[in-house]
N, CA, C and O atoms as a GROMACS GRO file, in nm:
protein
  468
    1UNK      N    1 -12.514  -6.588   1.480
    1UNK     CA    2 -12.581  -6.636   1.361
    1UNK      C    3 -12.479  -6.657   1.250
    1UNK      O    4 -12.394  -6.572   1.219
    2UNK      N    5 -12.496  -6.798   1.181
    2UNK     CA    6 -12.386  -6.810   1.066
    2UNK      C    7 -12.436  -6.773   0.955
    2UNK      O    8 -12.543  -6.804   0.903
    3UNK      N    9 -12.309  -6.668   0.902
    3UNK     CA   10 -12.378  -6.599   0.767
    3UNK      C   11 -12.384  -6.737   0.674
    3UNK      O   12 -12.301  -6.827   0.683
    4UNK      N   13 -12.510  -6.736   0.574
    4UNK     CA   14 -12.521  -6.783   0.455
    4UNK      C   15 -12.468  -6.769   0.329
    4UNK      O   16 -12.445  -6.657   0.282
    5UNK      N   17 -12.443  -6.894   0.258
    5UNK     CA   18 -12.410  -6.897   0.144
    5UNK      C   19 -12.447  -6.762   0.062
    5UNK      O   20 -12.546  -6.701   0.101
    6UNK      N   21 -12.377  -6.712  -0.046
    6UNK     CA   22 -12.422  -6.612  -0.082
    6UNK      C   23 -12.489  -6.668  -0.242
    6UNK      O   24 -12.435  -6.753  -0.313
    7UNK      N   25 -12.599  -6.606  -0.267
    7UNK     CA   26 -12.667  -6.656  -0.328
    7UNK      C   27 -12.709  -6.539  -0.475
    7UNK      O   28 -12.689  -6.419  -0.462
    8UNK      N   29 -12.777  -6.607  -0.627
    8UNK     CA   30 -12.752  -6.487  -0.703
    8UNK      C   31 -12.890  -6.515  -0.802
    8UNK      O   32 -12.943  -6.626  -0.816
    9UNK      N   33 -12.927  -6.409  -0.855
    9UNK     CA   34 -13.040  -6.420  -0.992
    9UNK      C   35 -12.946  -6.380  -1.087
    9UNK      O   36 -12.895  -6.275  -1.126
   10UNK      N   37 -12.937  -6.592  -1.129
   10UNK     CA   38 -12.880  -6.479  -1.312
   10UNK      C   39 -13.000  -6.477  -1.424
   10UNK      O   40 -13.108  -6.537  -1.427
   11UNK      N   41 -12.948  -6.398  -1.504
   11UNK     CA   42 -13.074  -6.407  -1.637
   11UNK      C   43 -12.990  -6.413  -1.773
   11UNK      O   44 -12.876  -6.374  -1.800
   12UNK      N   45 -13.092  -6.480  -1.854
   12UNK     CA   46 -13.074  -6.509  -1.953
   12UNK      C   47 -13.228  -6.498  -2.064
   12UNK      O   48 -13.330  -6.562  -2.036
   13UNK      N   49 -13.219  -6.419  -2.170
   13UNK     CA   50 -13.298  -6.426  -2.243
   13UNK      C   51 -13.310  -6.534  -2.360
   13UNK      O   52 -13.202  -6.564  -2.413
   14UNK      N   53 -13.440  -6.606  -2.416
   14UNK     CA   54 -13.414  -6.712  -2.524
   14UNK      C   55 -13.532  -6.666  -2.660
   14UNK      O   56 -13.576  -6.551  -2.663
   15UNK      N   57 -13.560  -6.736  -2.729
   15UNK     CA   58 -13.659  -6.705  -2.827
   15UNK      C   59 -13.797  -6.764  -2.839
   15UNK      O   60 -13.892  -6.700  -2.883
   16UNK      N   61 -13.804  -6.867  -2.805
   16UNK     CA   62 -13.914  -6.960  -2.766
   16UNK      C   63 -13.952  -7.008  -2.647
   16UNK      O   64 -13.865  -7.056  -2.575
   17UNK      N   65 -14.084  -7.006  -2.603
   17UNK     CA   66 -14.133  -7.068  -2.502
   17UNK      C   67 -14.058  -7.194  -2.464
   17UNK      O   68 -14.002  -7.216  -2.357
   18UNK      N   69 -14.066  -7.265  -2.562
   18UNK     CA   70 -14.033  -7.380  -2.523
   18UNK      C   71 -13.851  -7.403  -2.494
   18UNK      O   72 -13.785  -7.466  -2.411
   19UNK      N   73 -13.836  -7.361  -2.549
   19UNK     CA   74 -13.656  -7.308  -2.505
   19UNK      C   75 -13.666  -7.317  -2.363
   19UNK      O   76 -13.640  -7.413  -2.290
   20UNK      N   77 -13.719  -7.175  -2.328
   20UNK     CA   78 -13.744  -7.101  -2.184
   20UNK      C   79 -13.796  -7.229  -2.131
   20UNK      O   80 -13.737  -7.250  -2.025
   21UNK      N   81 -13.877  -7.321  -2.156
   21UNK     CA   82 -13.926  -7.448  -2.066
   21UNK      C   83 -13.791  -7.567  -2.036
   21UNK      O   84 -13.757  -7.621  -1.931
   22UNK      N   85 -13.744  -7.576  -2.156
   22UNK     CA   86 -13.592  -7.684  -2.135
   22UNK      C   87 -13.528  -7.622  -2.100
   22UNK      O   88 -13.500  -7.700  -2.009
   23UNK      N   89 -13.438  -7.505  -2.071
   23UNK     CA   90 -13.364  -7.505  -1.985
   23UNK      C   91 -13.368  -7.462  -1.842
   23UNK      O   92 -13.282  -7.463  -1.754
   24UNK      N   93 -13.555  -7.404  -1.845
   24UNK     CA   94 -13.573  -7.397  -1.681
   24UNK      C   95 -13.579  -7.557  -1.630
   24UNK      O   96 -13.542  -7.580  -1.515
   25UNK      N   97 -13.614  -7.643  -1.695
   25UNK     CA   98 -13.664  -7.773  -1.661
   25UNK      C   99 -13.486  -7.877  -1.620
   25UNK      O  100 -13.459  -7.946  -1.523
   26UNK      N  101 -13.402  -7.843  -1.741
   26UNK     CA  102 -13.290  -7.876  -1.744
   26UNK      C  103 -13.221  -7.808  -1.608
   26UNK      O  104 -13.165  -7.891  -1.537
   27UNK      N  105 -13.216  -7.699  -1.570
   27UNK     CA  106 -13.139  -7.628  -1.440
   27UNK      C  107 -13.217  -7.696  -1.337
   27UNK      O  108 -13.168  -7.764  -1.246
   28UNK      N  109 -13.349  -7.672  -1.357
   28UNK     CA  110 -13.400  -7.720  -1.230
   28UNK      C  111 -13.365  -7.910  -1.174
   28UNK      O  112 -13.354  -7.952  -1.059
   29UNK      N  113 -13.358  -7.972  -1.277
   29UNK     CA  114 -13.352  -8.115  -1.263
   29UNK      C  115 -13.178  -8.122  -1.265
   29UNK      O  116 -13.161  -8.240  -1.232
   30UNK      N  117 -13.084  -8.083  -1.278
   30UNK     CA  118 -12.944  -8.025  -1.269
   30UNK      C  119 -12.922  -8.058  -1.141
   30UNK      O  120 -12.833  -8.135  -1.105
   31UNK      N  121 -13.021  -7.986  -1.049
   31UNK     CA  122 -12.981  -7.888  -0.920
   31UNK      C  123 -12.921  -7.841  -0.954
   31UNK      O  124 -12.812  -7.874  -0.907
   32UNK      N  125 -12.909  -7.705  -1.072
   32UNK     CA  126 -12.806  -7.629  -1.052
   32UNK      C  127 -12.866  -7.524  -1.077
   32UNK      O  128 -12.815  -7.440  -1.151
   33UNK      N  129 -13.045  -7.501  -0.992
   33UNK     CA  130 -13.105  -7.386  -0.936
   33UNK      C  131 -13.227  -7.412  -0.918
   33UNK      O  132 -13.283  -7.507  -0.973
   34UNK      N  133 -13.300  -7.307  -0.816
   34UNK     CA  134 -13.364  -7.399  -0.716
   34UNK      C  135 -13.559  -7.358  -0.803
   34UNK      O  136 -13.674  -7.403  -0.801
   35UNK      N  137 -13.473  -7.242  -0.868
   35UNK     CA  138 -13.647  -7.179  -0.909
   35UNK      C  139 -13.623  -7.109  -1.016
   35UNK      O  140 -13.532  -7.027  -1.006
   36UNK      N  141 -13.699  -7.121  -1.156
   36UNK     CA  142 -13.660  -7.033  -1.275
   36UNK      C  143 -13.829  -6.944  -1.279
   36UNK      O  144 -13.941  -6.993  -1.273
   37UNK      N  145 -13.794  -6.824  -1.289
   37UNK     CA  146 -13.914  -6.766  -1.344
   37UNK      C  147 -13.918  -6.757  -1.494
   37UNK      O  148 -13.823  -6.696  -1.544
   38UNK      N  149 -14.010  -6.808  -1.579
   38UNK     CA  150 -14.019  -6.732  -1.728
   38UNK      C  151 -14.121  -6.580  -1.739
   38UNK      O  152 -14.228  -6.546  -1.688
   39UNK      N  153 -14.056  -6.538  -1.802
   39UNK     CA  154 -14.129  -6.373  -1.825
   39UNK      C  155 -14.134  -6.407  -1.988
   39UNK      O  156 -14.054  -6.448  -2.073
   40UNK      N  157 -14.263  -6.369  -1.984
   40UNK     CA  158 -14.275  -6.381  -2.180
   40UNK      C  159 -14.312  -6.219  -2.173
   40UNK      O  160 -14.334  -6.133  -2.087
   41UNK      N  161 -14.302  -6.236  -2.367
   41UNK     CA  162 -14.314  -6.102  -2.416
   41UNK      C  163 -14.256  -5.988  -2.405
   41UNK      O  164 -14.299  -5.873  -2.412
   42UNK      N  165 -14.098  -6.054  -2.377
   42UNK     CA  166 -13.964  -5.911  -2.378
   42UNK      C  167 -13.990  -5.825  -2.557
   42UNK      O  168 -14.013  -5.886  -2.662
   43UNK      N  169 -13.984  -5.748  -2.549
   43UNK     CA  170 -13.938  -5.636  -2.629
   43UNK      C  171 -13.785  -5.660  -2.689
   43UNK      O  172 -13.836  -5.674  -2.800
   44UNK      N  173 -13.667  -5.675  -2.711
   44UNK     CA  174 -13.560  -5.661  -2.729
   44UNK      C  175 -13.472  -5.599  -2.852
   44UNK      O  176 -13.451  -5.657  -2.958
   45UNK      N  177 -13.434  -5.496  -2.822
   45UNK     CA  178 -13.380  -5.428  -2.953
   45UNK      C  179 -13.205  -5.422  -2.894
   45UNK      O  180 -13.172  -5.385  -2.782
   46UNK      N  181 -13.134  -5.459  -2.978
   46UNK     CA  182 -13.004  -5.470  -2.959
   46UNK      C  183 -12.937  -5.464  -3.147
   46UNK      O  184 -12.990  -5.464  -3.258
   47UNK      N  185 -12.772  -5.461  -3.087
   47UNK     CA  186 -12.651  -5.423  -3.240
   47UNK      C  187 -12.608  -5.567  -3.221
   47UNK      O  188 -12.554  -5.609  -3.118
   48UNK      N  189 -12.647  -5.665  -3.366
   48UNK     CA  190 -12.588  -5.760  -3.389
   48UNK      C  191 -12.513  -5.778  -3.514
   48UNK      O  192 -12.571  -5.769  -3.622
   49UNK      N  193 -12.378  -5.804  -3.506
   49UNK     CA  194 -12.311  -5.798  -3.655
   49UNK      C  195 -12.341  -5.696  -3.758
   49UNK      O  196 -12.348  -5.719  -3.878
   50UNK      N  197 -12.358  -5.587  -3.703
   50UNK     CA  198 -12.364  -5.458  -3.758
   50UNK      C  199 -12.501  -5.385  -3.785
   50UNK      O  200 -12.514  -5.276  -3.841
   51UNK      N  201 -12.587  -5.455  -3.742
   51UNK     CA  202 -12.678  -5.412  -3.782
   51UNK      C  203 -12.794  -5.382  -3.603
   51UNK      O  204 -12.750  -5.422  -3.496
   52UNK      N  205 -12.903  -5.325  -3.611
   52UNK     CA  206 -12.989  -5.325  -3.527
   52UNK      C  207 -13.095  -5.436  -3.515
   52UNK      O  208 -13.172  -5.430  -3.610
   53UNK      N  209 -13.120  -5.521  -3.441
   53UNK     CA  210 -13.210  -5.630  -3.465
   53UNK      C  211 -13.300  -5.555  -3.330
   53UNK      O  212 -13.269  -5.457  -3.261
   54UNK      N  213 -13.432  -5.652  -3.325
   54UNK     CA  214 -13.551  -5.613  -3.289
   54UNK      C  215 -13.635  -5.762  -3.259
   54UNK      O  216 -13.686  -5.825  -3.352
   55UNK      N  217 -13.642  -5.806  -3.118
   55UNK     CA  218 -13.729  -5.942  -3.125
   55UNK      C  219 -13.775  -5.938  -3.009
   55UNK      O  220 -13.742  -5.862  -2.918
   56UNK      N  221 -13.875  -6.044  -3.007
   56UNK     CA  222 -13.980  -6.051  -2.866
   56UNK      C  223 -13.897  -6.218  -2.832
   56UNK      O  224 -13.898  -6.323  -2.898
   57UNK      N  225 -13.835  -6.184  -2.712
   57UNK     CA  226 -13.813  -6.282  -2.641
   57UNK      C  227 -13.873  -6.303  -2.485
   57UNK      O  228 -13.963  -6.229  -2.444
   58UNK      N  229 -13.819  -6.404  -2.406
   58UNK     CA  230 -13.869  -6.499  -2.288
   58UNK      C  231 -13.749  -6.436  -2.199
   58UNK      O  232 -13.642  -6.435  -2.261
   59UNK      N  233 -13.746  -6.404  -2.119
   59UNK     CA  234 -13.653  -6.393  -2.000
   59UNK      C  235 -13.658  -6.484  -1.885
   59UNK      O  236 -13.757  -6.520  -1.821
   60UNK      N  237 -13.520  -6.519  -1.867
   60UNK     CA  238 -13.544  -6.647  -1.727
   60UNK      C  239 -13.446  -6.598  -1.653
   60UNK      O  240 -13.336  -6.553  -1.684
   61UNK      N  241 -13.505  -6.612  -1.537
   61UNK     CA  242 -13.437  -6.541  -1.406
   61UNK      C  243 -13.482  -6.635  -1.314
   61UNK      O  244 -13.596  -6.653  -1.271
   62UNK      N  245 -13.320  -6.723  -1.276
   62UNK     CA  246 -13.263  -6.822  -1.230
   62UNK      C  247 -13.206  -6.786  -1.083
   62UNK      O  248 -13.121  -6.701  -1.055
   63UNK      N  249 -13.263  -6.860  -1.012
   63UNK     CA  250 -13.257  -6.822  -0.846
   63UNK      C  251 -13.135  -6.986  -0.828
   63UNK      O  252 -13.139  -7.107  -0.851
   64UNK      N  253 -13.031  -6.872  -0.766
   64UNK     CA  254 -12.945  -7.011  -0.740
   64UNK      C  255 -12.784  -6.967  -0.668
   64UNK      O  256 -12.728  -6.874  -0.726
   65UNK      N  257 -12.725  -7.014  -0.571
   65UNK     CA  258 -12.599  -7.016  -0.502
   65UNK      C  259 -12.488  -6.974  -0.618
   65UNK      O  260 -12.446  -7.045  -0.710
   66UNK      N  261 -12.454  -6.842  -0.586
   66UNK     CA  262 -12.404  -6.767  -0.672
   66UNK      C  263 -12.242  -6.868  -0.654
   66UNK      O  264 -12.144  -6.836  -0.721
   67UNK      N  265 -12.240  -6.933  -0.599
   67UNK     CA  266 -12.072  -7.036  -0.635
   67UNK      C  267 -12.149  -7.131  -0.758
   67UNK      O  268 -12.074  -7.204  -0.824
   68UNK      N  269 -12.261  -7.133  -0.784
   68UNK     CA  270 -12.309  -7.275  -0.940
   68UNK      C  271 -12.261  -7.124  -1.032
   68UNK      O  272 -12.144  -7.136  -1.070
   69UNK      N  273 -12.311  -7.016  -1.066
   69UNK     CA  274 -12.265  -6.911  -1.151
   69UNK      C  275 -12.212  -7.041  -1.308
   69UNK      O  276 -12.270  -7.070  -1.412
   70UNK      N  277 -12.088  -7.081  -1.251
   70UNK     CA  278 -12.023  -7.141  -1.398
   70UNK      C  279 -12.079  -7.267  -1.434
   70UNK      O  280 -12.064  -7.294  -1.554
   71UNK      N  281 -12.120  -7.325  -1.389
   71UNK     CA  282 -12.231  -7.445  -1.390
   71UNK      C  283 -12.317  -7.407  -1.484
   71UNK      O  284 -12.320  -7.446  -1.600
   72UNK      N  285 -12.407  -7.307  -1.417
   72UNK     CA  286 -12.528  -7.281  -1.469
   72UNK      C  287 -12.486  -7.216  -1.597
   72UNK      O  288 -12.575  -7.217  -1.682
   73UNK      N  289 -12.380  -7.162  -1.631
   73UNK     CA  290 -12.359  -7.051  -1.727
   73UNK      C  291 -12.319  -7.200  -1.895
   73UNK      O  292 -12.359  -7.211  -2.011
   74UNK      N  293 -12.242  -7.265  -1.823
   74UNK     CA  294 -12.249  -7.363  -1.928
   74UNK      C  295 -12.323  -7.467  -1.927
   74UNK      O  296 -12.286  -7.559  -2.001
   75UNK      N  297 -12.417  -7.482  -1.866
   75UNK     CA  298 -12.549  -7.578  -1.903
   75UNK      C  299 -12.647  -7.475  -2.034
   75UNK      O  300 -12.697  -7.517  -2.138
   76UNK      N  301 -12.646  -7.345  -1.985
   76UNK     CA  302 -12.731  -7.246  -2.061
   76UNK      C  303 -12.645  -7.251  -2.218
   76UNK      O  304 -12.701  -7.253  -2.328
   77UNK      N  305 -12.567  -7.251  -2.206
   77UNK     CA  306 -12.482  -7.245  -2.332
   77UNK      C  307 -12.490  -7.354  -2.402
   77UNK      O  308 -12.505  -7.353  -2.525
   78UNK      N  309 -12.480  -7.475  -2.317
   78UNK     CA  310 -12.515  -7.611  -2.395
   78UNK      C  311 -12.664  -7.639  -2.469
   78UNK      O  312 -12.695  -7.731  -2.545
   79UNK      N  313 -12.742  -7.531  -2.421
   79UNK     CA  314 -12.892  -7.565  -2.425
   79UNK      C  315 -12.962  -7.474  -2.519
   79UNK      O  316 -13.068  -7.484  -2.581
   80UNK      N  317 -12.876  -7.390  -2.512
   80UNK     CA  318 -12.929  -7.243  -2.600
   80UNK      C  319 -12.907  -7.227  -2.724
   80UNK      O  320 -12.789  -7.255  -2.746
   81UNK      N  321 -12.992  -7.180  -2.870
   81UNK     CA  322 -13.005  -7.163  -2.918
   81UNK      C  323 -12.892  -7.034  -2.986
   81UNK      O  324 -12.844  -7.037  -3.099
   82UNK      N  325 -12.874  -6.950  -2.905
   82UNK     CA  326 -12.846  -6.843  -2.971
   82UNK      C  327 -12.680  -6.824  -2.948
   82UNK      O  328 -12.631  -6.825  -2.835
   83UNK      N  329 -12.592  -6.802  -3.084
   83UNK     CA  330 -12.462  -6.775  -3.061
   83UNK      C  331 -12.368  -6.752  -2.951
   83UNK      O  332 -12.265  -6.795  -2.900
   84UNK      N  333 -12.480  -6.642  -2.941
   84UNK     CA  334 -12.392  -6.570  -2.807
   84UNK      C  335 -12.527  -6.503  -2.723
   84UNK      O  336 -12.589  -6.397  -2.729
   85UNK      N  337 -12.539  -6.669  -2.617
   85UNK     CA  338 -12.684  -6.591  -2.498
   85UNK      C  339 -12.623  -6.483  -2.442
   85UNK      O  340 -12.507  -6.445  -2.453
   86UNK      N  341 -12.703  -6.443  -2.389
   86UNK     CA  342 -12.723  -6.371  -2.248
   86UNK      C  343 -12.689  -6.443  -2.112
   86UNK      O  344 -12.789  -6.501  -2.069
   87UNK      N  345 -12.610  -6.454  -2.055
   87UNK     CA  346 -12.557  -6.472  -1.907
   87UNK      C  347 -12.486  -6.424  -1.832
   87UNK      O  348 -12.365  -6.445  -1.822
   88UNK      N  349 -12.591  -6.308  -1.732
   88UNK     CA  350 -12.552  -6.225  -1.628
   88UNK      C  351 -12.588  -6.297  -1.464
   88UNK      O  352 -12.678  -6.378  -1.440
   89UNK      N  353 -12.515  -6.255  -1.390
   89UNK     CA  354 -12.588  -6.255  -1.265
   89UNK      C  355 -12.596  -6.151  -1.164
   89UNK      O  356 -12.500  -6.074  -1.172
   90UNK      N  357 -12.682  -6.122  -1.066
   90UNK     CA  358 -12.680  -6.030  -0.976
   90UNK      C  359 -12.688  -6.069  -0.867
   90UNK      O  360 -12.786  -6.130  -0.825
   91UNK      N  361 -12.596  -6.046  -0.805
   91UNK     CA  362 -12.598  -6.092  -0.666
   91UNK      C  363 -12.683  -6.028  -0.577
   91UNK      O  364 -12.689  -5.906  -0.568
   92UNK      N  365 -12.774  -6.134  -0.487
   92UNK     CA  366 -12.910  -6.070  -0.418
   92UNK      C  367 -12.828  -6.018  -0.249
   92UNK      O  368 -12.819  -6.083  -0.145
   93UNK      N  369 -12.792  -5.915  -0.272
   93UNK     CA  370 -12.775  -5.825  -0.183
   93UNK      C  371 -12.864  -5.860  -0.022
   93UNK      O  372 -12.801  -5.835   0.080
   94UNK      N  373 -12.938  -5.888  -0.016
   94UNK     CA  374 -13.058  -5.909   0.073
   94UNK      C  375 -13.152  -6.021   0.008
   94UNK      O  376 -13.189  -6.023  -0.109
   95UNK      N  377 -13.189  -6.128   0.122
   95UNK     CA  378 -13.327  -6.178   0.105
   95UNK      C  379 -13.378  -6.234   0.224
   95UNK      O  380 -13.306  -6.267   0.318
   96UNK      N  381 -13.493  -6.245   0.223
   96UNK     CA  382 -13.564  -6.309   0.323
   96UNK      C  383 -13.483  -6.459   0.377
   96UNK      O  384 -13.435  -6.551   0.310
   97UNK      N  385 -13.493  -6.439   0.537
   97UNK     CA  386 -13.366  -6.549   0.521
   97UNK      C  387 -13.404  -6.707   0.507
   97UNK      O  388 -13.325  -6.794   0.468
   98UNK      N  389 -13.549  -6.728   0.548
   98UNK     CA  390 -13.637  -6.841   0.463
   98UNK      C  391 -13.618  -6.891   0.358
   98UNK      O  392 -13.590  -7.007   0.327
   99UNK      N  393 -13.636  -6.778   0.287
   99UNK     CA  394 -13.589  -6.848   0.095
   99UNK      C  395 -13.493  -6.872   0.058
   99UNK      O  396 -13.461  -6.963  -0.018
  100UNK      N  397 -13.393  -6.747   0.133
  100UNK     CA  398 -13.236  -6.789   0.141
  100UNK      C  399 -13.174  -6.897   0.115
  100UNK      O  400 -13.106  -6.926   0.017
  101UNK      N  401 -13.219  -6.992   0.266
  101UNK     CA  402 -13.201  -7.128   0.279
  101UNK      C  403 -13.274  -7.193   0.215
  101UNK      O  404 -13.224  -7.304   0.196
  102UNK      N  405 -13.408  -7.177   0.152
  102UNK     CA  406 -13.463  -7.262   0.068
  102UNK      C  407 -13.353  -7.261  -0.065
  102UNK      O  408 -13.313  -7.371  -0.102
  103UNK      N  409 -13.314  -7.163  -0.123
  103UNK     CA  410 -13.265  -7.145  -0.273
  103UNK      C  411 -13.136  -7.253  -0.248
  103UNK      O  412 -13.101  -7.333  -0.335
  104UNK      N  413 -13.070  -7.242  -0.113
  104UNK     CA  414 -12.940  -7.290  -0.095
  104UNK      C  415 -12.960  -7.458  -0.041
  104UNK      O  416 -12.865  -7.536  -0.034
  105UNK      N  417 -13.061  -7.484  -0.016
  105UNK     CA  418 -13.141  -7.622   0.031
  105UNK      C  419 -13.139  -7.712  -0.080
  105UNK      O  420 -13.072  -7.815  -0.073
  106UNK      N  421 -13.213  -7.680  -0.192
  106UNK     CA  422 -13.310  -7.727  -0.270
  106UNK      C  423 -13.256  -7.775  -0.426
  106UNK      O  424 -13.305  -7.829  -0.525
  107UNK      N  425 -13.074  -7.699  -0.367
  107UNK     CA  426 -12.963  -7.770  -0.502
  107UNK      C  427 -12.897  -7.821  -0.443
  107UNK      O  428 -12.794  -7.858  -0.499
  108UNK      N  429 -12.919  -7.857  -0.280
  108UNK     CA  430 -12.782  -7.955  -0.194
  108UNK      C  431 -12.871  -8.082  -0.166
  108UNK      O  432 -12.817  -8.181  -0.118
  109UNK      N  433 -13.041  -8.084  -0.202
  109UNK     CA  434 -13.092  -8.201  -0.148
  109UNK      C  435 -13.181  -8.231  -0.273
  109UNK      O  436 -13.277  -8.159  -0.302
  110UNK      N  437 -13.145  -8.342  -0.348
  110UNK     CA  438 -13.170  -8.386  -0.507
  110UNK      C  439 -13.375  -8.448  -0.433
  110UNK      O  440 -13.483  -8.435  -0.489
  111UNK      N  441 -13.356  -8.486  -0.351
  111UNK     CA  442 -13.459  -8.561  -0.339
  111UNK      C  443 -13.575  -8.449  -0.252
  111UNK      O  444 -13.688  -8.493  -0.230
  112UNK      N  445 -13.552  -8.357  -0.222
  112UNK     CA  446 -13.670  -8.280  -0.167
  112UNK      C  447 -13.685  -8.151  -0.244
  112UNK      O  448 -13.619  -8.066  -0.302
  113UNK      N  449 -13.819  -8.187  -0.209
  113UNK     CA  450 -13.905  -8.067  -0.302
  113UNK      C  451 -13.998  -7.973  -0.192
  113UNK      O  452 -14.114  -7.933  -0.202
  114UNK      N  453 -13.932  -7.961  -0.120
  114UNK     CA  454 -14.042  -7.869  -0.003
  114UNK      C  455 -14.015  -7.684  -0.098
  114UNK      O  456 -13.930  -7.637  -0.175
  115UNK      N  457 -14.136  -7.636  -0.036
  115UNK     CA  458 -14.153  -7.522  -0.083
  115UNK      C  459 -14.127  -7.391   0.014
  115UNK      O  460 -14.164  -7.406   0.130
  116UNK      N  461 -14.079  -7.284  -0.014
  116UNK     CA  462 -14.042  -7.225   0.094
  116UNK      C  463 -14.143  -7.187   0.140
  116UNK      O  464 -14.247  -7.196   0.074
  117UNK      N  465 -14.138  -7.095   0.362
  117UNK     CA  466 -14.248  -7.172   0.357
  117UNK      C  467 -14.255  -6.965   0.434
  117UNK      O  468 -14.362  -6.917   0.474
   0.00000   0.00000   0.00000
């Protein structure tokens, strides 16, 4: 069996829905990832320029071939609102090997939209 591409969830938090909609919409039409989840209603308390800030943001967690990583990291940057986003990734240790190849499919073939199955 040939091992697969290795593949990663990065995330990035934004401030608005609609943010969270352009740049899932922007990555996804990119191909440079195959599936964005939005999570609304983060909590976020963090130290900015000296001080403690406190906001409800959107989290997007970006399913995509952990070799796009710098791709994706400066499309988010081009798109984002905030000084200095958020862009981590975690490499998925394990996955179902279906989706696997779907995640790794679905940014090498611009024209199909099949769903994993």
């Amino acid at each position: 069996m040939t091992a697969l591409e290795p593949i990663s969830l990065v995330m990035t938090s934004v401030g608005t829905e609609q943010q969270a909609v352009e740049i899932s919409e922007e990555l996804i039409g990119r191909h440079l990832a195959t599936c964005v989840n939005i999570v609304p209603c983060l909590r976020s308390i963090y130290r900015w320029k000296g001080k403690i800030c406190e906001d409800t943001e959107y989290l997007l967690l970006i399913k995509t071939p952990a070799a796009l990583f710098d791709d994706v990291s400066a499309a988010i940057r081009e798109l984002h609102s905030y000084e200095l986003p958020e862009i981590m990734a975690l490499p998925a240790e394990k996955a179902e090997a279906a989706f696997h190849r779907w995640v790794l499919e679905m940014v090498a073939e611009p024209d199909s939209d099949d769903k994993p199955t």
